[in-house]
C-alpha positions, 0 to 999 in steps of 0.5 A: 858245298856249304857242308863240306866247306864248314867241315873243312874249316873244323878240320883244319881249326882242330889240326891247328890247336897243337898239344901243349908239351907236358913233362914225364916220369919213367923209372922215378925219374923226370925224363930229360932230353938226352940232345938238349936238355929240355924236360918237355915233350909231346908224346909220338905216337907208335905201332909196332916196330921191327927191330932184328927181326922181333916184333916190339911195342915202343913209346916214344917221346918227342921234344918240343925244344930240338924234336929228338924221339926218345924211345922207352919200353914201358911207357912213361907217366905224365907228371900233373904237377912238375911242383910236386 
């Protein structure tokens, strides 16, 4: 019983340290929130959607202001340092 209560402290300690929103690139340019505006996001993770009856890999987007999914094919580069 020890065990699994110090497991499920773990858990929820690890569910609870969420991704720090981070900016992107795609096509040379900064990714902005087609909704709000916002330049952060936290990359959503998805499998293969079916879309008209095709079978395709999509990455998406999610905001961190207003959580608005942007969707692309190719999948956008982390920018380390918005400065630069």
């Amino acid at each position: 019983m020890k065990k699994t209560i110090k497991a499920l402290r773990r858990g929820i300690k690890a569910a609870m340290a969420a991704p720090e929103p981070q900016k992107f690139r795609a096509g040379g340019k900064t990714v902005m929130c087609s909704h709000c505006g916002n330049g952060s996001f936290l990359p959503y993770e998805l499998t293969k959607i079916a879309t008209k009856g095709l079978l395709c890999e999509l990455h998406g987007l999610l905001c961190a202001k207003c959580s608005h999914l942007e969707f692309f094919a190719q999948e956008p580069e982390e920018i380390d340092n918005p400065a630069a």
